[in-house]
C-alpha positions as CSV (number, residue, x, y, z in Angstrom):
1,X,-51.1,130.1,22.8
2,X,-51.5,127.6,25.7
3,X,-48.6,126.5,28.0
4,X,-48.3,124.2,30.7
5,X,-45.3,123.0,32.8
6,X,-44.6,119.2,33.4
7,X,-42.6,116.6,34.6
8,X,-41.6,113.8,32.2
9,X,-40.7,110.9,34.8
10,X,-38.0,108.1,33.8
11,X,-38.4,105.7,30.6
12,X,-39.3,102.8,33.2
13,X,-42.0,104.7,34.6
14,X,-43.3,106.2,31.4
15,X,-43.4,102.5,29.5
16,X,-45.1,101.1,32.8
17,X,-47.6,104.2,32.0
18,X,-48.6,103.4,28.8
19,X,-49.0,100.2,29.3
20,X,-52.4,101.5,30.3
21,X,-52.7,104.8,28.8
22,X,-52.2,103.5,25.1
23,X,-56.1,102.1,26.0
24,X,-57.4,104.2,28.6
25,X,-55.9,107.8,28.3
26,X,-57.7,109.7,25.6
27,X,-54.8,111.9,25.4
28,X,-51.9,109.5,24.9
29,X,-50.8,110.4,21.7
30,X,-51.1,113.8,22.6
31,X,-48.2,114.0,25.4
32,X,-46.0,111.4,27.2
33,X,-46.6,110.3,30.3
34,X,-46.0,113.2,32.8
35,X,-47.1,114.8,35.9
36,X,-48.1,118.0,35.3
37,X,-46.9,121.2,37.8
38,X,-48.9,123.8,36.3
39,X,-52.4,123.2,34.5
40,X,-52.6,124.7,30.8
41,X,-53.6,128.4,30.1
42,X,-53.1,131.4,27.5
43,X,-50.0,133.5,27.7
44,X,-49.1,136.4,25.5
45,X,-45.4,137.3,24.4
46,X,-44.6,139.6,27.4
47,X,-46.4,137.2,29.8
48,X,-44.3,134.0,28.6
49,X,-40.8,136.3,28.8
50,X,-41.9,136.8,32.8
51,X,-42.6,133.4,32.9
52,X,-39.5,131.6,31.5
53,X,-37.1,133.9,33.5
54,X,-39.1,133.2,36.8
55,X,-39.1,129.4,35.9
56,X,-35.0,130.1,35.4
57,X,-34.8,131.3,38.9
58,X,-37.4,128.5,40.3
59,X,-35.2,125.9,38.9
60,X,-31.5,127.4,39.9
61,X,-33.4,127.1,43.6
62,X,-34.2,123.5,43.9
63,X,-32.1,120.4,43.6
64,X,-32.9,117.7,41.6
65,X,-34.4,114.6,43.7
66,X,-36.3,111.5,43.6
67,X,-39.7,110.0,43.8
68,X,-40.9,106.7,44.1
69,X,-44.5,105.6,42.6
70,X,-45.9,102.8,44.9
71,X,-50.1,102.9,44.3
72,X,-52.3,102.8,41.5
73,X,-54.9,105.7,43.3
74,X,-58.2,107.4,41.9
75,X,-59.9,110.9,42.0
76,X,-63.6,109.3,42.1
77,X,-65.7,110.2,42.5
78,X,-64.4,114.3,41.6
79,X,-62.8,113.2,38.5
80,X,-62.7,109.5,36.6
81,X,-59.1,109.3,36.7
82,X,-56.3,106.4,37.8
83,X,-52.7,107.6,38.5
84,X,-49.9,106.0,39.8
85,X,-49.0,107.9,42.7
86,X,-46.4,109.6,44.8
87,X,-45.2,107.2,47.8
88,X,-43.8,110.8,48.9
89,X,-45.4,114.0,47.1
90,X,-43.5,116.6,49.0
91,X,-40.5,117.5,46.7
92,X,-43.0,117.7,43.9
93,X,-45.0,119.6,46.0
94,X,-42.2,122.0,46.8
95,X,-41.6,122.3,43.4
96,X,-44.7,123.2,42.6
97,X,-45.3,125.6,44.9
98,X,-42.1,127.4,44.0
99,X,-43.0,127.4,40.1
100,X,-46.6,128.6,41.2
101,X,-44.9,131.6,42.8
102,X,-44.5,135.4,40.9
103,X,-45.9,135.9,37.8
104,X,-47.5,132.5,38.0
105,X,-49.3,133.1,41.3
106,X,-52.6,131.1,41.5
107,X,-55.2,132.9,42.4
108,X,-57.4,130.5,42.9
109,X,-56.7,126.6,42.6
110,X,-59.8,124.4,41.4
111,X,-58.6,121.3,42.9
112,X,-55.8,120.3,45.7
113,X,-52.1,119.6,43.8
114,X,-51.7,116.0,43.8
115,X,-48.7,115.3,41.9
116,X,-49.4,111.8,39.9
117,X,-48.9,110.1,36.3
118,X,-52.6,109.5,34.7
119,X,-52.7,105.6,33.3
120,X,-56.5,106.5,32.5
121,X,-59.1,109.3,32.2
122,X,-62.7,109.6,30.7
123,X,-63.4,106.1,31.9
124,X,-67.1,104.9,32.7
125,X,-67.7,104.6,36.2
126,X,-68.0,100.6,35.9
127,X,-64.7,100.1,34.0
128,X,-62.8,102.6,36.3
129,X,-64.1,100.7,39.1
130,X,-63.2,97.0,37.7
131,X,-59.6,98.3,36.5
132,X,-59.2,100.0,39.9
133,X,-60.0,97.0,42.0
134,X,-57.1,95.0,39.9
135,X,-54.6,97.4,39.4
136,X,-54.5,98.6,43.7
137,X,-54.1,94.9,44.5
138,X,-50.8,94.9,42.3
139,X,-47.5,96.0,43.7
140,X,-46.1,99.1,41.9
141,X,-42.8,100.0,42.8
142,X,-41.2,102.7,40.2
143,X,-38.3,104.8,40.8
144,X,-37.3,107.7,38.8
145,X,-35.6,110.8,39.2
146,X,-36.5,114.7,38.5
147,X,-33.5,116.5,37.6
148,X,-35.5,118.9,35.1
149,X,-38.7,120.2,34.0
150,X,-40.6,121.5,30.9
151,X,-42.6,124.8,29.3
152,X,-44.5,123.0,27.0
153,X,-46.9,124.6,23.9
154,X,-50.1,123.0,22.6
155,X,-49.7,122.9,18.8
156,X,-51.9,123.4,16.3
157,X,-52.9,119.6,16.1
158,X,-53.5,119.6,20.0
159,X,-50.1,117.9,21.3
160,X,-47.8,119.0,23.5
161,X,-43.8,120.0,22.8
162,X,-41.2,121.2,24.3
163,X,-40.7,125.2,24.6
164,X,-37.8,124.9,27.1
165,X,-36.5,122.6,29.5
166,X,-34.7,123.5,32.5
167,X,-32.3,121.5,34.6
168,X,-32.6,121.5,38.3
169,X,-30.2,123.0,40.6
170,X,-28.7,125.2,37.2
171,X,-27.9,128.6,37.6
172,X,-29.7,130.6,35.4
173,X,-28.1,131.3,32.1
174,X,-27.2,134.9,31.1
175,X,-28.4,136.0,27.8
């Protein structure tokens, strides 16, 4: 089964999201607007049990913090994809590096982390361009704040649900 681990950012920041994912995100009703902290990938039974208790540990470690989104930015021309980024990626990226840590050690990574909500994906080169031109002359200024995040599963019909969340800053819970 795939997994991934994500970060579901504030309702204000999620609506502001699909204002522009509900069109340009082929994967919008698929999953909420998130930033993800750990790209998709198979796990067996054993594999997810050494996962969820490292995640447990991860999240008992870091404190729950804030970002603030204050850019519509691109990944052209590696990727056709606008996000709203990170005026300060560090905590995310702290968190990151902490969850990919232990039995989730990357090996290899195929692109730099760059924590970000997608508003649009797949887009021809001319319409990413003409939306990007708009959208970074706009002032974005979002808020939210991370106090948790999520093992999710892919179902069956390719959207993404919760497995378990876990709260930041939480001692893990004995079983």
């Amino acid at each position: 089964m795939q997994y991934g681990i994500a970060i579901f950012p504030d309702k204000s920041v999620q609506d502001e999201a699909n204002k522009w994912r509900i069109r340009y995100d082929p994967h919008y009703c698929h999953i909420p607007a998130h930033m993800t902290l750990r790209d998709p990938e198979d796990w067996d039974k054993a594999t997810l049990e050494a996962v969820v208790r490292h995640l447990e540990q991860v999240a008992a470690a870091i404190q729950p913090f804030t970002v603030h989104f204050n850019r519509v930015s691109t990944f052209f021309p590696v990727n056709h994809v606008l996000y709203f980024a990170l005026e300060d990626p560090a905590p995310v990226e702290k968190l990151h590096n902490a969850i990919c840590g232990g039995p989730l050690a990357l090996h290899e990574d195929r692109f730099v982390f760059t924590p970000h909500v997608t508003i649009g994906q797949n887009m021809a080169s001319d319409e990413l361009h003409d939306i990007y031109g708009n959208l970074r002359m706009k002032e974005l200024s979002l808020t939210s704040t991370i106090d948790r995040f999520h093992l999710l599963y892919q179902t069956e019909q390719g959207g993404w649900t919760s497995h378990q969340s876990f709260q930041l800053g939480d001692a893990p819970q004995a079983k």
